[in-house]
C-alpha positions as CSV (number, residue, x, y, z in Angstrom):
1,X,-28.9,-25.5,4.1
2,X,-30.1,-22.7,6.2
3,X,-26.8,-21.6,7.5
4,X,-24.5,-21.2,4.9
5,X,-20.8,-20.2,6.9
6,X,-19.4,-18.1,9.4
7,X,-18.3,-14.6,9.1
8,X,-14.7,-13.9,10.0
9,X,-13.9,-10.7,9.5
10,X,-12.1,-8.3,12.3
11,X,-15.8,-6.8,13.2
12,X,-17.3,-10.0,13.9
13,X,-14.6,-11.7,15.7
14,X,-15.0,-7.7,18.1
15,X,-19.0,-9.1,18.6
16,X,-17.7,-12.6,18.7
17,X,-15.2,-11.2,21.8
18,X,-17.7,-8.7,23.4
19,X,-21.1,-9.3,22.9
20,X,-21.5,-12.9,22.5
21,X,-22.7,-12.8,19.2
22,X,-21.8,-14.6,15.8
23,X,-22.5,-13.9,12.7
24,X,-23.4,-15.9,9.4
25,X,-23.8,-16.0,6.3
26,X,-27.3,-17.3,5.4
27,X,-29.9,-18.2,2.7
28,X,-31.5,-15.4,1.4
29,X,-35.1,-17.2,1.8
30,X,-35.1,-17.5,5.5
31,X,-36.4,-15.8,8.2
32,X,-35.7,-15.1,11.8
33,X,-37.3,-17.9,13.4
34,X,-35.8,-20.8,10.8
35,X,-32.5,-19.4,11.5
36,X,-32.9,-19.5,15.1
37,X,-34.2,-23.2,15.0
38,X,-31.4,-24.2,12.6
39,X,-28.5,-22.7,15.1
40,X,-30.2,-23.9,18.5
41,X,-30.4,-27.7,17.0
42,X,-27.0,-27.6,15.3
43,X,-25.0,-26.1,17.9
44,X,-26.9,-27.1,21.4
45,X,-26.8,-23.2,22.9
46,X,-30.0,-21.2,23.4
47,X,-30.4,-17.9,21.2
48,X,-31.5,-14.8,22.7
49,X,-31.7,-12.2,19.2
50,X,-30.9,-12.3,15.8
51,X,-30.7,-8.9,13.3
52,X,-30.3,-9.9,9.8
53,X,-29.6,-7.5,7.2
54,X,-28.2,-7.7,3.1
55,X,-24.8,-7.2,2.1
56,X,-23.8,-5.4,-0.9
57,X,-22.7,-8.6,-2.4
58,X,-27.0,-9.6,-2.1
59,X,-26.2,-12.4,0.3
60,X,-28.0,-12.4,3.7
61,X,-26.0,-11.7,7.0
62,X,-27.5,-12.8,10.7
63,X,-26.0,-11.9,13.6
64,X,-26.9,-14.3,16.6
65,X,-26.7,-12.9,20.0
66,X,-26.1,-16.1,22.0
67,X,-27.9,-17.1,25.9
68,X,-24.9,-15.5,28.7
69,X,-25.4,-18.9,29.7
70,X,-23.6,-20.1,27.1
71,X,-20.2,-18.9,24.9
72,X,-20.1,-17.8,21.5
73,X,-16.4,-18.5,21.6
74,X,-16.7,-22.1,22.2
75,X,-18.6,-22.6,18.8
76,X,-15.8,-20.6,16.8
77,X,-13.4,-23.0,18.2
78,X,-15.8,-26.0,16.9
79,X,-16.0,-24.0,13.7
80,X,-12.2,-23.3,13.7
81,X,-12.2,-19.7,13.7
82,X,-9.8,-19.2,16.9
């Protein structure tokens, strides 16, 4: 599993809100373009940029900047975040 859960802290729901971006946790192994594939065919929307970077903790944290043509807050409502 490539995408391993959402990030719901008070920073990303601020990205979530204003930039169209959400963020996830994900496996450490993975690049840029399998996380990008994973997200498109899982949740249907089109993915414009992702920046991953590591935590402190040693896990891996993306941050997907999703199409304008689509919204970032409809998938946190699939996920149950709002």
């Amino acid at each position: 599993m490539i995408l391993k859960r959402p990030i719901t802290t008070e920073k990303s729901m601020l990205y979530l809100e204003n930039s169209n971006t959400i963020c996830f946790i994900v496996d450490n192994t993975v690049d840029k373009d399998r996380i990008k594939k994973e997200f498109e065919a899982t949740y249907e929307v089109k993915v414009d940029k992702i920046n991953t970077m590591m935590t402190t903790n040693g896990e891996k944290k993306a941050m997907i900047k999703i199409s304008d043509e689509y919204n970032a807050e409809d998938i946190a409502i699939k996920l149950g975040l709002m």
